[in-house]
C-alpha positions as CSV (number, residue, x, y, z in Angstrom):
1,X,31.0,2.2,-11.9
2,X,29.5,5.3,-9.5
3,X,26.9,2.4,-7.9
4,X,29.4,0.0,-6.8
5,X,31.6,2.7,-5.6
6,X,28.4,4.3,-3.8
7,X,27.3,0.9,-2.1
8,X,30.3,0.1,-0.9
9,X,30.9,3.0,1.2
10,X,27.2,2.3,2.2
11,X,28.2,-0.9,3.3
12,X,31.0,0.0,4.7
13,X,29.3,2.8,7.0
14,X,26.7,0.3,8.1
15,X,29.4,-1.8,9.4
16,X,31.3,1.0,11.5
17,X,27.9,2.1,12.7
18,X,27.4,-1.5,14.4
19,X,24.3,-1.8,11.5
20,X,25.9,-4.5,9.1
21,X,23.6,-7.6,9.4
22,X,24.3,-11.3,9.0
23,X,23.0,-14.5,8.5
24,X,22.8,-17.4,10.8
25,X,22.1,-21.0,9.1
26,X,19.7,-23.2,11.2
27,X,20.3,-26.5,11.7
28,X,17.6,-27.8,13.5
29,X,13.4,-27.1,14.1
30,X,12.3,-23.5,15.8
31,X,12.1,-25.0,19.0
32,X,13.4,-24.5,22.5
33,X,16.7,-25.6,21.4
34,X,17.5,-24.7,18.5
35,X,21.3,-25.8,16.3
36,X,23.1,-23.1,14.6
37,X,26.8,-23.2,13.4
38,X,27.2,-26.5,14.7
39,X,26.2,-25.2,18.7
40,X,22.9,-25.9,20.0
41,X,21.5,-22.8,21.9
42,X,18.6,-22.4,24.1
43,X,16.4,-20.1,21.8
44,X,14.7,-16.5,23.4
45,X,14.3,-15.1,19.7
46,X,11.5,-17.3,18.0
47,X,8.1,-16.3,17.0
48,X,6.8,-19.9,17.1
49,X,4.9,-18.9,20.8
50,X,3.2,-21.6,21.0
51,X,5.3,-24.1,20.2
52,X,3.4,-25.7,17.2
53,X,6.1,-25.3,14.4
54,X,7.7,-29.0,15.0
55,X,4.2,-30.7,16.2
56,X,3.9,-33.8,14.9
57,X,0.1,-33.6,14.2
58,X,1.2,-30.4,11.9
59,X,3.7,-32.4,10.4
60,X,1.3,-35.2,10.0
61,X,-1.6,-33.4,8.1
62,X,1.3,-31.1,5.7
63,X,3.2,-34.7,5.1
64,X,-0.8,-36.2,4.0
65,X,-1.6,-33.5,1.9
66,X,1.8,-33.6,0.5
67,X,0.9,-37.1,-1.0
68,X,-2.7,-35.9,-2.1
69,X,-2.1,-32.7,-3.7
70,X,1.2,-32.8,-4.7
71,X,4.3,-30.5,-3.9
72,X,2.7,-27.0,-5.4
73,X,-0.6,-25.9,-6.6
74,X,1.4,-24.2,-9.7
75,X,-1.1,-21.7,-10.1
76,X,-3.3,-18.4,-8.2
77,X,-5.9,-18.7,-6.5
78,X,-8.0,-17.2,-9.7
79,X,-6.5,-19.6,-12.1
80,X,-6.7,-23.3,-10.4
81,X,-4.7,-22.8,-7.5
82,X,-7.4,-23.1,-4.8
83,X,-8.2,-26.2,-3.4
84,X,-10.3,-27.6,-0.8
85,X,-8.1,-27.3,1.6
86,X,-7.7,-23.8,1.0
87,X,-11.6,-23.5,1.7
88,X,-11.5,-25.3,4.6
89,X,-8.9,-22.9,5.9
90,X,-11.0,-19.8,5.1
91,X,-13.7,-21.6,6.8
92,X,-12.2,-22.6,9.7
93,X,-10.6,-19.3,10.8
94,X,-13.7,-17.3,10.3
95,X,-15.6,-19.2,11.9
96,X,-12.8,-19.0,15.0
97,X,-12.5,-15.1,14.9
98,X,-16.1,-14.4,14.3
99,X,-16.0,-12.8,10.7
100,X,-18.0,-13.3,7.8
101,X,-15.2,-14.2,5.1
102,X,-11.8,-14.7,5.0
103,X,-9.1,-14.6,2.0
104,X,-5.6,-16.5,2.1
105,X,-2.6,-14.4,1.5
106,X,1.2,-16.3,1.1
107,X,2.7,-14.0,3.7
108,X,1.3,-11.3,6.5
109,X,3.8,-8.5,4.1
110,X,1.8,-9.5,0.7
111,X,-1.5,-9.1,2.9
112,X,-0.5,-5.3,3.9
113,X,0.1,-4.2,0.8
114,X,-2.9,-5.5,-0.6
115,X,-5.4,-3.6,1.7
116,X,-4.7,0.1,0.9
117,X,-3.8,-0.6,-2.4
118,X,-7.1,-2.0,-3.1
119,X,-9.3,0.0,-0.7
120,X,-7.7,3.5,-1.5
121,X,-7.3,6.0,-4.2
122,X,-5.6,9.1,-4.5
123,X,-8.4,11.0,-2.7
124,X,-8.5,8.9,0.5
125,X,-6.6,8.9,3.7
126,X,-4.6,6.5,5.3
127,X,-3.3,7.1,9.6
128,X,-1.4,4.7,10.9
129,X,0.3,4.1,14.3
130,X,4.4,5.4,13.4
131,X,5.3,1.9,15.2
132,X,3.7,-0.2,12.8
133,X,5.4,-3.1,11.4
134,X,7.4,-2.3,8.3
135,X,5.0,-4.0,5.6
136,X,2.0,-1.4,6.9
137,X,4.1,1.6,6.2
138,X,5.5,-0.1,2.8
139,X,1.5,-0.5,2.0
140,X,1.1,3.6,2.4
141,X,4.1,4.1,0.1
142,X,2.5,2.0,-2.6
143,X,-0.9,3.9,-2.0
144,X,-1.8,6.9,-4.0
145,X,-4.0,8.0,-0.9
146,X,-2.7,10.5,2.1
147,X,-0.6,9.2,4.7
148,X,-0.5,10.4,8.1
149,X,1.4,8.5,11.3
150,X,0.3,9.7,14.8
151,X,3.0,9.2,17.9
152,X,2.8,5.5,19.0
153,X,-0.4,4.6,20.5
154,X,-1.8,8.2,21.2
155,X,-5.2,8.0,20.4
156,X,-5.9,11.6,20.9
157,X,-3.1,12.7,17.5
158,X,-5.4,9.5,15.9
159,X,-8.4,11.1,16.3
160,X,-7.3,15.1,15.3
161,X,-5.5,13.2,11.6
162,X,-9.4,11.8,11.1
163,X,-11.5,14.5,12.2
164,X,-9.2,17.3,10.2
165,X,-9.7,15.4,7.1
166,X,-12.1,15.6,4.2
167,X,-11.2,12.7,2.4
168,X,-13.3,10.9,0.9
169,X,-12.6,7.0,1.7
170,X,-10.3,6.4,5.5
171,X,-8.2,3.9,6.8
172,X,-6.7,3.6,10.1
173,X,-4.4,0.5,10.2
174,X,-2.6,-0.3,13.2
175,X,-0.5,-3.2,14.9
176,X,-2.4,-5.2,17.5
177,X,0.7,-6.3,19.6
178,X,3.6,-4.8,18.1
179,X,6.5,-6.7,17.2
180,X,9.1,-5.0,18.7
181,X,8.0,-3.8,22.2
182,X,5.4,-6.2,22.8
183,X,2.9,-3.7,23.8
184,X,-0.8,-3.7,22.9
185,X,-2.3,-1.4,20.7
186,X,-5.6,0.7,23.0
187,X,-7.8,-1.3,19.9
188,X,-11.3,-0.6,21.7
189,X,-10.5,3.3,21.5
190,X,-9.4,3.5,18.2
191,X,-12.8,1.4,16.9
192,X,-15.2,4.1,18.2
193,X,-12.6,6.6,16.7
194,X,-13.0,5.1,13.6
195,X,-16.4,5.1,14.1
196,X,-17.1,8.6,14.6
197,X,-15.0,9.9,11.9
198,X,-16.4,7.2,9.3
199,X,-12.9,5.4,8.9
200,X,-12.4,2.0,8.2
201,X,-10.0,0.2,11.1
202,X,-7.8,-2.5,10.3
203,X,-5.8,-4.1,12.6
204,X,-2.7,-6.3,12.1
205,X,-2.3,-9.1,14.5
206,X,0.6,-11.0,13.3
207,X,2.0,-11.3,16.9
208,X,-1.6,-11.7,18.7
209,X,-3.2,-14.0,16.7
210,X,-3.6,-17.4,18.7
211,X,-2.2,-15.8,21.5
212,X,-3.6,-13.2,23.4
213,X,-7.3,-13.5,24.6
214,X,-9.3,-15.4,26.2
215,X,-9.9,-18.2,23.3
216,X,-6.9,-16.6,21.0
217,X,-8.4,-15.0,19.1
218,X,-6.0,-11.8,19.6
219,X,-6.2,-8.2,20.6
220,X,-9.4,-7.8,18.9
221,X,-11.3,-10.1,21.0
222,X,-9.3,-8.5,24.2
223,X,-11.0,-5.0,23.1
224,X,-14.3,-6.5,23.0
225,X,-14.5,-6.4,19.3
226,X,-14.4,-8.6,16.0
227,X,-13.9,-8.6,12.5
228,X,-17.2,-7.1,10.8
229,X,-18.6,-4.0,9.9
230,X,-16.3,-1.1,9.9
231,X,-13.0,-3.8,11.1
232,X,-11.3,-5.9,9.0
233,X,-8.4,-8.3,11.0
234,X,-4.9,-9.4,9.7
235,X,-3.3,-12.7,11.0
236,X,-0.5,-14.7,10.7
237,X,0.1,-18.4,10.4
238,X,3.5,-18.2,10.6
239,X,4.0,-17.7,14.3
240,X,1.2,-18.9,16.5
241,X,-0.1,-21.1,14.4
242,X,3.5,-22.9,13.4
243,X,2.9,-22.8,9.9
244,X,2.8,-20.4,6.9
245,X,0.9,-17.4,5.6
246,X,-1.4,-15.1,6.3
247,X,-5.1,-14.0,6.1
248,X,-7.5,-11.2,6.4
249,X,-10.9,-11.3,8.2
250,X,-13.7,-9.5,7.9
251,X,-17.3,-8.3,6.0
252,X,-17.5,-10.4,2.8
253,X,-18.0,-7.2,0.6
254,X,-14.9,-6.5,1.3
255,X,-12.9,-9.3,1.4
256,X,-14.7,-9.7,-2.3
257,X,-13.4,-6.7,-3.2
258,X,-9.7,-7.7,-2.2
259,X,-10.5,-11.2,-4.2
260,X,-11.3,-8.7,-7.2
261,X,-8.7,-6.4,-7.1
262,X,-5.9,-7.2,-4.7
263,X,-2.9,-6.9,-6.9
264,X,-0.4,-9.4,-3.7
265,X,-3.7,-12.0,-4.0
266,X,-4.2,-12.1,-7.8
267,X,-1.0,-12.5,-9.1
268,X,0.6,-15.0,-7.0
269,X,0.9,-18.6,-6.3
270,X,-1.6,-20.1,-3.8
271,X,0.2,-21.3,-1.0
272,X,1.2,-24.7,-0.8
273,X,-1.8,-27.6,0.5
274,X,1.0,-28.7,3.0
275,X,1.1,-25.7,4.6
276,X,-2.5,-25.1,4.5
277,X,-2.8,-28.4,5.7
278,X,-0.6,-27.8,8.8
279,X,-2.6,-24.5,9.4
280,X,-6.0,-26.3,9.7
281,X,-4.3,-28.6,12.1
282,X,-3.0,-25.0,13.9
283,X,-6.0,-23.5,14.1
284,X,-7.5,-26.8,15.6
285,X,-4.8,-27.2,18.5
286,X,-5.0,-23.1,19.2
287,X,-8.5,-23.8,20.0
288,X,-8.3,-27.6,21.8
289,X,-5.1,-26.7,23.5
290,X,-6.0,-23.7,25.9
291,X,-3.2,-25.1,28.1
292,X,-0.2,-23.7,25.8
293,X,-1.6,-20.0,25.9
294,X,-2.0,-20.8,29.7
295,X,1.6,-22.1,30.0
296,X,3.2,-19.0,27.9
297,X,1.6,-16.8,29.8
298,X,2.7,-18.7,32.9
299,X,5.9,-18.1,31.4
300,X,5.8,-14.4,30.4
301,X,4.5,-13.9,34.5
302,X,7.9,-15.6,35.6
303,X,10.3,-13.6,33.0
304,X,8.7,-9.9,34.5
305,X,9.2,-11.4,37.7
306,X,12.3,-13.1,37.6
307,X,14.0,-9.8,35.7
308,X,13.0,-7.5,38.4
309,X,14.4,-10.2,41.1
310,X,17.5,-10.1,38.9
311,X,17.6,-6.0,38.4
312,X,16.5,-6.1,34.6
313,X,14.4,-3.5,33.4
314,X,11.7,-4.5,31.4
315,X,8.8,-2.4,29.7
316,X,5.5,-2.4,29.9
317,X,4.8,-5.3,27.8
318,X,2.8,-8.3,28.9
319,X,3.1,-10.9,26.2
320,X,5.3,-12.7,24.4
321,X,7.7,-10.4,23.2
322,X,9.6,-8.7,26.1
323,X,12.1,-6.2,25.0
324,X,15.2,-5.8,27.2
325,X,16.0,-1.7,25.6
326,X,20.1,-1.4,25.5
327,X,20.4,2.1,23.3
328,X,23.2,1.5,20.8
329,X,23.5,-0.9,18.1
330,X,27.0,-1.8,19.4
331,X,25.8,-3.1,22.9
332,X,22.9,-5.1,21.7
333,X,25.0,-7.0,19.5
334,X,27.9,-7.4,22.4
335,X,25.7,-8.3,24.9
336,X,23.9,-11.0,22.2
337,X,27.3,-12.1,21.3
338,X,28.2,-13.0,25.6
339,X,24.7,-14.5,25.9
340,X,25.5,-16.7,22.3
341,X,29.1,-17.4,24.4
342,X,26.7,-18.5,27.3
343,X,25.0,-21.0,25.4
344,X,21.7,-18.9,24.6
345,X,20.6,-17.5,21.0
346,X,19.0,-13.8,21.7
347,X,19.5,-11.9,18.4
348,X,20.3,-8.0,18.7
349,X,17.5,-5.9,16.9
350,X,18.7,-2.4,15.5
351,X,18.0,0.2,13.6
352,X,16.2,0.8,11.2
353,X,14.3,-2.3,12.3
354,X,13.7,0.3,15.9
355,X,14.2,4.2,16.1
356,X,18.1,5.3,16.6
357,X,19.8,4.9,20.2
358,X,16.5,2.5,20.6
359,X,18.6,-0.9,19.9
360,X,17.6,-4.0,22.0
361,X,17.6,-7.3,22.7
362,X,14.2,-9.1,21.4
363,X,13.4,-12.0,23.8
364,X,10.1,-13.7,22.6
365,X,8.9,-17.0,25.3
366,X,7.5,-19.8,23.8
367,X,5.2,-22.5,25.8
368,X,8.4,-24.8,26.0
369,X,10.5,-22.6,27.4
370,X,10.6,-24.1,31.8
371,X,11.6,-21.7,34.6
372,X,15.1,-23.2,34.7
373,X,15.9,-22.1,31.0
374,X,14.2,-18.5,32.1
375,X,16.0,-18.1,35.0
376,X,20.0,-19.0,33.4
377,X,18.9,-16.3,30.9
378,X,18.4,-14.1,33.0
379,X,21.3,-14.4,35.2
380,X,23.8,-15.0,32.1
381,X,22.1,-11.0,31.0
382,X,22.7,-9.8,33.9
383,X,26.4,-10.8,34.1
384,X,26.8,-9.6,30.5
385,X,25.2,-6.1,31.7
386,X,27.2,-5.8,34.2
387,X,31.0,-6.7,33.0
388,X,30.5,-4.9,29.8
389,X,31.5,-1.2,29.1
390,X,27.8,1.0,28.3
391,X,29.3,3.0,25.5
């Protein structure tokens, strides 16, 4: 058989090309520690930044509803899949982020395909950031419309893809932080871009939801803006918020017309009450608890500082995710292997998850990480840096 014969040598180029990826079997909550393979390991490479994934109040209200709505609501939303809970969910994050309606996706992936597939035909355009999380770009192959990607955060190559076009219906859809260097997408630009060139701006804050802002609401409320009129806002509850699932935000004509026509909405399960349950009690601590965004940020202050004390270069990025850039695949995953060795789980991220010769190690701080655990990172990296061979 050609195939088998073909993916094996695929696989077997992956591996002498430092790309071959692996599982690791958790044995234990997303939290600071975290028990893998029988070691416990302090853990740099979670997305639970706030530290809400193992909260007992979260684990509470999931274990309630649990008992009141039963394991699975065995249906869509359409059918008789949505509950209460799933109302009060809606409810409760747009009245957080400021938008007139919101609609429940089962994952932040299912939510990006579901806007360009529904918003745009084979006529329209679609420009998007070529950083963008993989599910945005997955959404423009499964649209019929244009699509255009300008260089990473360069508003002015934004701007020239709108205003060259004669399409009838645009979308510009861009990461709000992005996932894998952290940085912050120039959002208040980019909405009066949109809004000269009659373009529809949707912004995916999977990583800044709960987290960056003054009240958490994300990058949108840092640029001043919110979900409503020409905006619509995508947000996790997966990371933040400690839970499951995602959501999008904005004017509810059009979150009607995703509830109509969204293809990832309509023909899936609803997402379990447990997990909306423990999302309600999310959204509530993200908004009662200021103290945790005040404590990561505390902690992303002391990793920038501590990493230039220590000789680290780090980029620009000011939140959560801190990308220490390494070049090639085979040195990230050495260099995550001595820190493993060191008692510390930091997993390698290569291509194509990052550009070629772009590989890296993906630190992310969460608000119960302490100095101390910051500071043996950072010395146990730059031992590993320094005794092994750059290839």
């Amino acid at each position: 058989m050609p195939w088998r014969n073909e993916i094996q040598q695929q696989h077997e180029n992956r591996k002498s090309d430092a790309l071959w990826r692996t599982l690791s079997t958790v044995q234990s909550p997303p939290e600071r520690k975290i028990r893998i393979g029988g070691e416990t390991l302090l853990n740099f490479c979670s997305n639970n930044y706030l530290s809400l994934a193992n909260h007992p109040a979260l684990i509470a209200a999931a274990t309630d509803a649990v008992k009141q709505f039963g394991t699975s609501p065995s249906a869509s939303h359409l059918i008789v899949g949505h509950t209460a809970l799933h109302d009060q969910l809606e409810n409760a994050i747009a009245e957080f982020v400021g938008a007139e309606k919101v609609i429940l996706f089962s994952t932040g992936y299912m939510a990006n395909l579901a806007v360009p597939g529904t918003m745009l035909a084979r006529h329209d355009l679609m420009v998007q950031d070529r950083l963008n999380h993989a599910s945005i770009i997955d959404g423009g192959k499964l649209t019929a419309a244009k699509v255009r990607r300008y260089p990473h955060c360069d508003t002015a190559a934004a701007e020239k893809l709108l205003a060259n076009s004669d399409h009838r219906r645009k979308i510009l859809v861009t990461d709000g932080v992005f996932s894998m260097d952290g940085d912050v997408a120039p959002i208040a630009t980019l909405k009066e871009i949109c809004q000269r060139h009659r373009s529809m701006l949707l912004v995916d804050d999977a990583h800044g939801f709960g987290v960056v802002g003054t009240r958490g609401q994300g990058a949108l409320e840092m640029a001043g803006g919110k979900a409503a009129g020409n905006v619509l806002l995508l947000g996790t509850l997966s990371k933040a918020c400690g839970s499951f699932g995602a959501f999008i935000a904005g004017d509810g004509i059009y979150v009607d017309q995703l509830t109509q026509h969204a293809r990832s909405y309509i023909y899936t399960t609803a997402l379990p009450c447990s997990v909306v349950a423990a999302s309600l009690k999310g959204i509530e601590l993200i908004q009662t608890q200021a103290w945790r965004r005040e404590k990561l940020n505390e902690n992303i202050q002391f990793f920038r500082e501590q990493a230039k004390r220590t000789g680290i270069a780090v980029t620009a990025s000011a939140t959560a995710i801190q990308p220490i850039l390494l070049g090639e695949a085979q040195l990230a995953l050495d260099v995550s292997a001595s820190l493993r060795a060191k008692g510390f789980n930091v997993v390698a991220i290569r291509p194509p998850t990052v550009p070629v010769a772009m590989a890296r190690l993906r630190i992310t701080l969460m608000t119960d990480h302490t100095e101390k655990d910051i500071r043996q990172l950072l010395q146990c990296l730059a031992d590993s840096l320094n005794t092994l061979p750059i290839r």
